[in-house]
TIKOL-291793 format. One record per residue (C-alpha): z negated, y negated, x negated; residue in three letters; residue number from 1. Coordinates in Angstrom, 2 decimals, m for minus. Layout:
! residues N
zz, yy, xx, aa, i
Z, Y, X, ALA, NUM
...
! end
This chain:
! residues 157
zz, yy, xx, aa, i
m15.17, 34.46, m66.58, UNK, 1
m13.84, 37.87, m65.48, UNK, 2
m15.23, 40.88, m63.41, UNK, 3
m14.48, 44.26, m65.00, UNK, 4
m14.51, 47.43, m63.72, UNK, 5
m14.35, 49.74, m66.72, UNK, 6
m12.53, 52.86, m65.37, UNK, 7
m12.47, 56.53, m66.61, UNK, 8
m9.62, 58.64, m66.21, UNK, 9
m10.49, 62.36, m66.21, UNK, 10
m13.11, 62.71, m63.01, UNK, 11
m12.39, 59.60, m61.17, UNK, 12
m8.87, 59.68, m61.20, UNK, 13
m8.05, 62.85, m61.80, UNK, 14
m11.12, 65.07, m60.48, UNK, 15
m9.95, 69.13, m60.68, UNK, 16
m10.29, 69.18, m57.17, UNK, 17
m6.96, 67.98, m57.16, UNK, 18
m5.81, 71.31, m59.38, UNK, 19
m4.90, 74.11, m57.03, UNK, 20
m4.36, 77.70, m57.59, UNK, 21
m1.05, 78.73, m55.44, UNK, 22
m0.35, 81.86, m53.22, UNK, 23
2.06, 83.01, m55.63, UNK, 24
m0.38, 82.42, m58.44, UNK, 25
0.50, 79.43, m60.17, UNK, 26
m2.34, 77.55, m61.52, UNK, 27
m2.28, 73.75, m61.34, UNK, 28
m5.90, 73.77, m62.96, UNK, 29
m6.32, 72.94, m66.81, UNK, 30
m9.93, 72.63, m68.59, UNK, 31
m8.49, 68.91, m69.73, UNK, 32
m6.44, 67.37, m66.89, UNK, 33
m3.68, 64.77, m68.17, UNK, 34
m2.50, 62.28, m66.60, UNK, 35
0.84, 63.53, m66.14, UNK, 36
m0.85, 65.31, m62.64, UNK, 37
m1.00, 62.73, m60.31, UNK, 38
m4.20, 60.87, m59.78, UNK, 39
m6.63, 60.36, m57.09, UNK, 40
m4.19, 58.20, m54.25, UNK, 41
m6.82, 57.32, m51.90, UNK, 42
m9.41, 55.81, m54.59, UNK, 43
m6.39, 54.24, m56.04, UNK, 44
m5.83, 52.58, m53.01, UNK, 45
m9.02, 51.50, m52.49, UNK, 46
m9.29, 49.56, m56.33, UNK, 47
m5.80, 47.94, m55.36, UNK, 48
m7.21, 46.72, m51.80, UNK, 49
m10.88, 45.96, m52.90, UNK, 50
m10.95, 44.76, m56.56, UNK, 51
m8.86, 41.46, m55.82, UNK, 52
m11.33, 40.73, m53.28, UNK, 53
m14.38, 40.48, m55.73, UNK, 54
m12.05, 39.71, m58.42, UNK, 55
m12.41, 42.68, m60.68, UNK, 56
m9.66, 43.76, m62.97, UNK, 57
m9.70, 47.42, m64.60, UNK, 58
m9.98, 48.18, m68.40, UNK, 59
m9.77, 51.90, m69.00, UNK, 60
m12.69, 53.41, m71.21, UNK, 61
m11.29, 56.96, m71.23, UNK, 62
m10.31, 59.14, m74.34, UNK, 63
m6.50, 59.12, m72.83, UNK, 64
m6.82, 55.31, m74.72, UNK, 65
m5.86, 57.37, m77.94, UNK, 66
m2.38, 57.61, m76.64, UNK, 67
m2.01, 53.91, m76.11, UNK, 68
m1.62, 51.27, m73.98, UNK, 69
2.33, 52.15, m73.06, UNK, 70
1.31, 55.42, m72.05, UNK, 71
m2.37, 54.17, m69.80, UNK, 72
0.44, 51.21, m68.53, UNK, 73
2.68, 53.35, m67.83, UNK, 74
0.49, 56.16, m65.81, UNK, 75
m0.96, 53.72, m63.70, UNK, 76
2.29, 52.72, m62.32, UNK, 77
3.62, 56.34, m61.62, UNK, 78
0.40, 56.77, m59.66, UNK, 79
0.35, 53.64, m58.11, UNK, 80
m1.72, 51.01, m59.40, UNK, 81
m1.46, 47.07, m58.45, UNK, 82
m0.49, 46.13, m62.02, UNK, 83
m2.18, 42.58, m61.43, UNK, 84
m5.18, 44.57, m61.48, UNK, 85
m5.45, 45.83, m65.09, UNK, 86
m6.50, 43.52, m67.59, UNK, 87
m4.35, 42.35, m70.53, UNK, 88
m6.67, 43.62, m72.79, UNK, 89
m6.72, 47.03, m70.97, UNK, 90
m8.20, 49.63, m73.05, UNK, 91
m11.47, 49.75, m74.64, UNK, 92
m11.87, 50.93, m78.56, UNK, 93
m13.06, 54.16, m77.20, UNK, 94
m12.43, 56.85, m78.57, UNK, 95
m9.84, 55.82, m81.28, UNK, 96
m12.46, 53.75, m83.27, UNK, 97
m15.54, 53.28, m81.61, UNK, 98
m16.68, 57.25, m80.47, UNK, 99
m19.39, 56.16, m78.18, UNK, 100
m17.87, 54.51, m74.49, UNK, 101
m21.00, 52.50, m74.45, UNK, 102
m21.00, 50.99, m77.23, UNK, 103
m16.70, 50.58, m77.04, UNK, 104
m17.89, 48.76, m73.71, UNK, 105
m20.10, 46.62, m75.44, UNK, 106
m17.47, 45.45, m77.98, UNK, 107
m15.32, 45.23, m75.48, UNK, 108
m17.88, 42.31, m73.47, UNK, 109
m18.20, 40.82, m77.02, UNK, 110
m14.52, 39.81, m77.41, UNK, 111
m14.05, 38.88, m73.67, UNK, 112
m15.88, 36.01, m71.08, UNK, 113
m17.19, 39.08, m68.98, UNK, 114
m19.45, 37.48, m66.01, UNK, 115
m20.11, 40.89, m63.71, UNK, 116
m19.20, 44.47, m64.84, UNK, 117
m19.26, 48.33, m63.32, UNK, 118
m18.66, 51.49, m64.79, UNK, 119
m16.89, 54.71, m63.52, UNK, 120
m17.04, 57.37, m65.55, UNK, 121
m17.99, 61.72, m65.41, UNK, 122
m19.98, 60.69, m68.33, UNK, 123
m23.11, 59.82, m68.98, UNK, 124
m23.39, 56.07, m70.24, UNK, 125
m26.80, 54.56, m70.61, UNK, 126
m29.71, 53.51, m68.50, UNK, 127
m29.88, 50.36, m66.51, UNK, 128
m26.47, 49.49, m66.03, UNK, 129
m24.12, 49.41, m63.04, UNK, 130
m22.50, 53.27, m63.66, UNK, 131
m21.00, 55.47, m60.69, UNK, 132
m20.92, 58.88, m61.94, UNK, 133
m18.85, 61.07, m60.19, UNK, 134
m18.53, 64.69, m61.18, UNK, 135
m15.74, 65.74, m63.02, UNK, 136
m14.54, 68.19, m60.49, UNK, 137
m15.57, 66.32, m57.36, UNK, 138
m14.00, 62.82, m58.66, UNK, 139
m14.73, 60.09, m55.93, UNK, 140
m16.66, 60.81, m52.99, UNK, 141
m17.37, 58.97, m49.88, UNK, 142
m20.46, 58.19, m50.90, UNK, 143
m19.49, 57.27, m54.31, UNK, 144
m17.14, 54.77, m52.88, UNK, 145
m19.46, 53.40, m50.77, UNK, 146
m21.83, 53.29, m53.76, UNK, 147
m18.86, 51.44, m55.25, UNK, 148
m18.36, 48.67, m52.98, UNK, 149
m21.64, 48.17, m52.31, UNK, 150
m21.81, 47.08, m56.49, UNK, 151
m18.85, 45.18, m56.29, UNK, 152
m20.29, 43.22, m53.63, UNK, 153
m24.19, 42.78, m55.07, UNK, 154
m23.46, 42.52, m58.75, UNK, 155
m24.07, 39.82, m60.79, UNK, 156
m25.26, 39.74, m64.05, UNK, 157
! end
């Protein structure tokens, strides 16, 4: 059985916090960040040195899934990601054929031994499940992180 942490992209990894507007007027900021701008380094750090300790592995449940998995693969190793950490089944179905991240989740547990999982995401998801929300322009906060680890310590299902 597997531990999941089903990650967002847009928010928690790339919050537009990160998008600055330069003296000499360049703007870094774009309504619908890609992940060509480099994501979130600390929080990325703390999923490589955390997750292996509760054994959770990421599966990305972000609308960047409808470029595919060589593109998600290969973004998470320009911005640093312990690749032993994403699941071989990394993406969900969202939002190439299932258009609701809930339910992609949910299809997602039914084709997978899933004993524990979390969700990151901007968005809303549903009631009564393990979800850290951060904003989209704030991304990961202290005390979303130590929201974070405090789940990936308590949960079990």
């Amino acid at each position: 059985m597997t531990n999941i942490l089903f990650l967002d992209i847009d928010g928690p990894l790339i919050p537009t916090r990160l998008h600055v507007k330069t003296p000499s007027g360049l703007f870094y900021y774009d309504h619908h960040p890609t992940m060509t701008k480099v994501m979130d380094a600390p929080f990325i750090k703390y999923l490589n040195d955390v997750l292996p300790v509760h054994k959770y592995q990421i599966v990305f449940n972000t609308a960047h899934n409808d470029f595919g998995k060589d593109y998600i693969l290969n973004h998470a190793i320009d911005n640093g990601f312990d690749m032993k950490l994403i699941h071989d089944d990394c993406m969900t179905k969202y939002p190439y054929e299932i258009y609701n991240r809930m339910r992609a989740i949910e299809e997602y547990i039914s084709r997978h031994p899933i004993k524990n999982w979390i969700v990151v995401d901007d968005v809303y998801i549903a009631d009564g499940i393990n979800h850290i929300r951060p904003t989209l322009s704030e991304g990961m906060t202290k005390d979303l992180i130590l929201e974070l680890d405090d789940l990936l310590t308590n949960t079990t299902f």
